[in-house]
C-alpha positions as CSV (number, residue, x, y, z in Angstrom):
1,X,0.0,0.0,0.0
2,X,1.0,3.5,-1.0
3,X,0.8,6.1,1.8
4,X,1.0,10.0,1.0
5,X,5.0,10.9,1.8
6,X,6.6,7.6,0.2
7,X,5.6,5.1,-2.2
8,X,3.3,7.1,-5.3
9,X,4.8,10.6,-4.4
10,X,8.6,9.2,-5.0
11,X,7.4,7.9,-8.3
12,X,4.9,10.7,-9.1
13,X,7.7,13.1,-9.7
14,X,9.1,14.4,-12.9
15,X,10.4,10.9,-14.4
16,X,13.9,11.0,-15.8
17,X,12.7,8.7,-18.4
18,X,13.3,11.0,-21.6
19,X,15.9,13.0,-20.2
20,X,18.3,12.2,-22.6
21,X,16.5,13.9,-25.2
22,X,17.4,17.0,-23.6
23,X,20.9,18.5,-24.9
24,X,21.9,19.2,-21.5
25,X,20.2,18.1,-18.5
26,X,20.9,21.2,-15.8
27,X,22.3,20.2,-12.7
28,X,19.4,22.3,-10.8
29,X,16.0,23.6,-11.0
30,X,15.9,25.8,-14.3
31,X,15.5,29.6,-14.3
32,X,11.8,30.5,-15.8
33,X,14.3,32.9,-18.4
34,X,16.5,29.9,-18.9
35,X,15.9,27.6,-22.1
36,X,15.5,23.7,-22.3
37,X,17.0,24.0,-25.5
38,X,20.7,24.7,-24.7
39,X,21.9,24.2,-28.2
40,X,21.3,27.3,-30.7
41,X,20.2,26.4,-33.8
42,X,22.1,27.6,-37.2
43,X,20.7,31.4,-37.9
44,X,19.2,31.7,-34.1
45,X,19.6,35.2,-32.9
46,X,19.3,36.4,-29.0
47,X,20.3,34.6,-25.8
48,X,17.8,31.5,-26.0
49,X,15.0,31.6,-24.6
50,X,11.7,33.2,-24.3
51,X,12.7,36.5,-26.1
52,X,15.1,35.1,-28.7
53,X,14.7,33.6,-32.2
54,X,15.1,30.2,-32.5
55,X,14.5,30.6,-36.4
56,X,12.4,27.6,-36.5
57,X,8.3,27.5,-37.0
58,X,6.1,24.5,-35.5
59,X,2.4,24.1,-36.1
60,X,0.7,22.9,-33.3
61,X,-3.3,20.7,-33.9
62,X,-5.0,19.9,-30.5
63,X,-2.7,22.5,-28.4
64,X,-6.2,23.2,-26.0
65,X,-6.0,19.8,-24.5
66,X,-4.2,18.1,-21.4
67,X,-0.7,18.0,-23.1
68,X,-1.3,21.1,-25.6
69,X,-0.6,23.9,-22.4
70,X,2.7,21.8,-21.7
71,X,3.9,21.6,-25.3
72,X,3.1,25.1,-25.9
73,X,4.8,26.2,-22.4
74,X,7.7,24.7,-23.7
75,X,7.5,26.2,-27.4
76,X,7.4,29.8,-25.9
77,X,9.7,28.9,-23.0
78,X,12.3,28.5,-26.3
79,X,11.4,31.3,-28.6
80,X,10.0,28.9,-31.3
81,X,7.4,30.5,-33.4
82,X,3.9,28.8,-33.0
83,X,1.3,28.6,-35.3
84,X,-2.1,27.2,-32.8
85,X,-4.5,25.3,-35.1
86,X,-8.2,27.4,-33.4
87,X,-11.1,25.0,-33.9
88,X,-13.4,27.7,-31.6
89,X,-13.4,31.1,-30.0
90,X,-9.8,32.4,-29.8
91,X,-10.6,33.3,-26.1
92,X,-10.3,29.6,-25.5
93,X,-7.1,29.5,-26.0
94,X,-6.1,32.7,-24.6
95,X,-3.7,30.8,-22.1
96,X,-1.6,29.6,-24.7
97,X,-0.4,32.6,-24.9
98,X,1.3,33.5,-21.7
99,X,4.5,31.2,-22.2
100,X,5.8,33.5,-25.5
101,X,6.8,37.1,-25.7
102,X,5.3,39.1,-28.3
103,X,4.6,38.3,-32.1
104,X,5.6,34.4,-31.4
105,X,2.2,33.4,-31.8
106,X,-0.7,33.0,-35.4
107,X,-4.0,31.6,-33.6
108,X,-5.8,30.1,-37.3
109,X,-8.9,29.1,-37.3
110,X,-9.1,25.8,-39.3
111,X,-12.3,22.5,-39.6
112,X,-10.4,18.9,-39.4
113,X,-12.6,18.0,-42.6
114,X,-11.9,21.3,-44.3
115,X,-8.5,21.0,-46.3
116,X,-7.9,24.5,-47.3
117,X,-7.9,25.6,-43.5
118,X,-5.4,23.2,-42.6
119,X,-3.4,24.0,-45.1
120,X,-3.8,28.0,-44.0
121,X,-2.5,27.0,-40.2
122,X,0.6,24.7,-41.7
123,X,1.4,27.4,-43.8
124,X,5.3,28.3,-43.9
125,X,6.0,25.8,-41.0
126,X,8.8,23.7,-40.6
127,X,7.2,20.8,-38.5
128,X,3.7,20.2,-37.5
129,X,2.6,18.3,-34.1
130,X,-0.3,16.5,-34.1
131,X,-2.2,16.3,-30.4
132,X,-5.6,16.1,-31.6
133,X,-7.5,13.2,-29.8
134,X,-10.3,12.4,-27.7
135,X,-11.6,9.7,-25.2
136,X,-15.2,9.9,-26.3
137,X,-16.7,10.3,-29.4
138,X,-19.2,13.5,-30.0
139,X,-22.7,13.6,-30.5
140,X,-25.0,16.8,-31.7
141,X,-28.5,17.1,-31.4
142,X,-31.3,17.1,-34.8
143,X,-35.0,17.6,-34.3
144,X,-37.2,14.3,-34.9
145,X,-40.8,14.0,-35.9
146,X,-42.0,12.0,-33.1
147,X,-41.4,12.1,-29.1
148,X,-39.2,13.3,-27.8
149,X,-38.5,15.4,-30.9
150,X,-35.0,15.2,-30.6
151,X,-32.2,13.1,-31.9
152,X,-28.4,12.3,-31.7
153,X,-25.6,12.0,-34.7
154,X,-22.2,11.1,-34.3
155,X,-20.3,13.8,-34.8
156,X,-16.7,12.9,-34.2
157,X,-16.1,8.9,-33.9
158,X,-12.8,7.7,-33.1
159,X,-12.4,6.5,-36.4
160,X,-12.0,10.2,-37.9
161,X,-10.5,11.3,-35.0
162,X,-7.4,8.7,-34.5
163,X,-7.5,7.9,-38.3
164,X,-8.8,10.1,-40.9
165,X,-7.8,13.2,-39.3
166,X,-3.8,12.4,-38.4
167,X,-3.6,10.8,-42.3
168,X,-4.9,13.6,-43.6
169,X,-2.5,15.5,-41.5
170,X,0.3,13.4,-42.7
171,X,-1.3,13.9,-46.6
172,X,-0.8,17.7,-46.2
173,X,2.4,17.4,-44.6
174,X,3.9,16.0,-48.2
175,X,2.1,18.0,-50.2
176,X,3.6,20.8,-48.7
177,X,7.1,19.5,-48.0
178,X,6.5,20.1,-44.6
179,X,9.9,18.9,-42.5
180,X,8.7,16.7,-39.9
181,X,5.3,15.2,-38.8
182,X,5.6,14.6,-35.3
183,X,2.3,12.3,-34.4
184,X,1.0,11.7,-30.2
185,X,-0.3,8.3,-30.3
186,X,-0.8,6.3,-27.1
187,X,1.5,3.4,-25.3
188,X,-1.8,1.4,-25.4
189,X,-2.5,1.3,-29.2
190,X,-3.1,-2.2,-30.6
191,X,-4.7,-4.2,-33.0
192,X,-6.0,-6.4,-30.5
193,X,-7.2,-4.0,-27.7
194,X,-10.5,-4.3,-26.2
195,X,-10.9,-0.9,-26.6
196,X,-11.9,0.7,-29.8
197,X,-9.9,4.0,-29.3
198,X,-6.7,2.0,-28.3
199,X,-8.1,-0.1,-31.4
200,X,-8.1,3.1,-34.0
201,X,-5.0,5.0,-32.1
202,X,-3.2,2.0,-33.6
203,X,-4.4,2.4,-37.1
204,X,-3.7,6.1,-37.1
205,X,0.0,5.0,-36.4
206,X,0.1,2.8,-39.5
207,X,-1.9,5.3,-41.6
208,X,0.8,8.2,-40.8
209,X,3.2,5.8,-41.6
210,X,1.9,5.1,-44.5
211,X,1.5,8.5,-46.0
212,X,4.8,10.3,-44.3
213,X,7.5,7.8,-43.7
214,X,9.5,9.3,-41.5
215,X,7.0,10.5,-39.4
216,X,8.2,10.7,-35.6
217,X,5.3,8.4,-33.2
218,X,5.2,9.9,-29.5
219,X,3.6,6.9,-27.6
220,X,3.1,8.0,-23.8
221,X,1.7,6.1,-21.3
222,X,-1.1,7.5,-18.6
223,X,-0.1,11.1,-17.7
224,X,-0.6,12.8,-15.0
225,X,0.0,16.8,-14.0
226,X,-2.5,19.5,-13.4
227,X,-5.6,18.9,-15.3
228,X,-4.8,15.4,-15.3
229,X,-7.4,12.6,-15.7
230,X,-5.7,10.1,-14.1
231,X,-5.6,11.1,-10.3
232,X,-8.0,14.3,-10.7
233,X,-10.5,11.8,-12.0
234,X,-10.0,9.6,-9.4
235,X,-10.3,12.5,-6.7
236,X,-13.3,13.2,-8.3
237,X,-14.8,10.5,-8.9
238,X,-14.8,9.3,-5.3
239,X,-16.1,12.7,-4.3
240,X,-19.2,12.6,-6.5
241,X,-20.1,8.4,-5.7
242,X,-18.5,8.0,-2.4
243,X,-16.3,5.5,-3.2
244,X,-14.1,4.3,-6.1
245,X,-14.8,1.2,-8.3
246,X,-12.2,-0.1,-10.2
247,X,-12.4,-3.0,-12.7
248,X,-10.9,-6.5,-11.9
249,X,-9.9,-4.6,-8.3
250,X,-7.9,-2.5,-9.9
251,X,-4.9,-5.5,-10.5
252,X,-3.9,-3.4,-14.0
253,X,-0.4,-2.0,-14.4
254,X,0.7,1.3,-15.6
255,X,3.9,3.7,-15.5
256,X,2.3,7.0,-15.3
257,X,4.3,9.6,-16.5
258,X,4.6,13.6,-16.0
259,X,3.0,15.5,-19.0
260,X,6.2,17.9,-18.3
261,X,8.3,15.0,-19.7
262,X,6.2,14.4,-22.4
263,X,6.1,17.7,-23.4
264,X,9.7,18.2,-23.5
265,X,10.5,15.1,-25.2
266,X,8.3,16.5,-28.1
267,X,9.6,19.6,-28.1
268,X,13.4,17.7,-28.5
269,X,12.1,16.1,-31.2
270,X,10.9,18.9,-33.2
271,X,14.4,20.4,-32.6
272,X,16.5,17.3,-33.6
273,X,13.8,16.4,-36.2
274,X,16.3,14.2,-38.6
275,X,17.5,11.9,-35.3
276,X,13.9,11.1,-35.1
277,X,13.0,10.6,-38.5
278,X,10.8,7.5,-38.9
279,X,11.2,7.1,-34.9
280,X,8.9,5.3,-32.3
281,X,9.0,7.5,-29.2
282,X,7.8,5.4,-26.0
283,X,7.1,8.1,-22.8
284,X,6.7,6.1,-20.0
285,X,7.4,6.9,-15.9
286,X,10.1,5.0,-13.9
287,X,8.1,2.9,-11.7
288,X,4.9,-0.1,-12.2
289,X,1.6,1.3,-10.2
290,X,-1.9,-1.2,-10.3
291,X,-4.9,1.0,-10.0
292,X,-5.7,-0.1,-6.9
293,X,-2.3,1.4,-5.6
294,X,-3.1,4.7,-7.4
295,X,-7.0,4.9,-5.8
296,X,-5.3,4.5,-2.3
297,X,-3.0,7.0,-2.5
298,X,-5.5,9.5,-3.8
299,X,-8.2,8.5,-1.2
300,X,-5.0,9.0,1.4
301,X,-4.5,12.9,-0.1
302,X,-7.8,13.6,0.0
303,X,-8.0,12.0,4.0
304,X,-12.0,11.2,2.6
305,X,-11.8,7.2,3.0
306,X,-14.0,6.0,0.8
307,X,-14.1,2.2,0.1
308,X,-12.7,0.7,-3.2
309,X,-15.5,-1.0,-4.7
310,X,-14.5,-3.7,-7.5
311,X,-16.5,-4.2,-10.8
312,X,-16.0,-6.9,-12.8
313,X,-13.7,-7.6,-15.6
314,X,-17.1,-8.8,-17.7
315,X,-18.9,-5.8,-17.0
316,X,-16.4,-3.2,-18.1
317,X,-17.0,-1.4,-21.6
């Protein structure tokens, strides 16, 4: 059993598990003014950093989820120029924005299943990251004839989302000689999965692959961070049912890792893009952790003691 102060909190630190991507791993905490990126690039002018110019362009799809704040964070904390694909209201993404001085940053407005926007947020960039995902698949309401008069569609399956939308990425890519693709995935994409998103995260892989080569694959495990919903959930969850239930009794495995890792391991890649050419990228923390480990130590943070419930392996979707 985990308890607060040893156990999940030594593991649940920033993993060293894609430090060596970094140039140089600093012997201390890093200034806020200091970059991750110690190596200047042919061309860069300033002192690297948030207010230099690094001279290279990145195009960034999905930057408003979990991971997309980190990534960006560590775009502006280097002085890349960002191009943020918009899919709503550009107040939604106002935070982005913090992390890079002035003039570092093109908010576009783009539609995954309109071409010609895409192409208008790629633009004149020199690698494109693709975060776009989602654990659920959208629905939108349609009036009906009968009772109850409304209706539901699919709006976005997994399918498009994991599959058409990355390949068409990747299409667009080599139509307009883009550098690099860089492509998040997950550590639990397979053919075989139960899951139907694990399921089609696999096939996105192979579709990229297909169409761009030498395509770099980020494959992270769980992450967890601010925002998280891993341990957040969890907290949550118990909070709204009293208790937590947990499939099988929670006997799973995972390595969590810190989105600040994952984050930064892109970003390496983007800057050594031709080490990484054609790459698998595995993100994973330093340490095994079942589920039922993981609902413990939450349950021992939040001092609410709630009992673990277990649902069946059969039941589970």
């Amino acid at each position: 059993m985990l308890s607060a102060t040893r156990g999940m909190t030594t593991a649940l630190k920033r993993s060293g598990a894609f430090r060596a991507l970094s140039t140089k791993t600093p012997a201390a905490a890093p200034s806020l003014y200091t970059p991750t990126l110690t190596d200047a690039r042919v061309g860069e002018a300033g002192p690297g950093g948030r207010s230099s110019n690094s001279t290279l362009r990145i195009a960034v799809f999905g930057a408003s989820g979990f991971l997309g704040r980190y990534v960006a964070a560590e775009l502006g904390h280097n002085g890349i120029t960002t191009y943020f694909a918009n899919r709503g209201d550009d107040m939604e993404m106002r935070h982005l924005k913090v992390p890079f001085d002035l003039g570092k940053t093109r908010f576009v407005f783009y539609e995954p299943r309109d071409e010609d926007s895409i192409r208008e947020v790629i633009a004149d960039a020199d690698v494109v990251i693709n975060l776009i995902g989602k654990y659920y698949e959208s629905y939108y309401p349609y009036q009906t004839d009968s009772f109850p008069y409304v209706g539901y569609k699919k709006n976005y399956s997994f399918e498009e989302v994991n599959v058409d939308i990355p390949s068409k990425l990747a299409r667009i890519c080599l139509d307009m000689q883009v550098d690099h693709f860089i492509h998040v995935s997950s550590a639990s994409a397979s053919p075989d999965a139960r899951s139907e998103w694990s399921r089609t995260k696999f096939a996105g892989e192979n579709a990229v692959k297909e169409i761009y080569p030498w395509a770099t694959i980020i494959r992270p495990t769980q992450m967890f961070g601010r925002q998280d919903r891993l341990l957040n959930y969890m907290a949550r969850f118990s909070r709204w049912y009293l208790s937590q239930y947990l499939v099988d009794g929670g006997k799973s495995l995972t390595q969590p890792v810190w989105v600040g890792d994952v984050a930064r391991a892109i970003v390496n890649v983007a800057d050594n893009g031709a080490n990484f050419e054609g790459k698998y990228v595995d993100c994973f923390g330093p340490k095994e952790y079942n589920y039922r480990e993981m609902a413990e130590y939450v349950d021992d943070c939040t001092r609410r003691n709630y009992p673990i419930r277990d649902i069946p392996y059969e039941w589970a979707p």
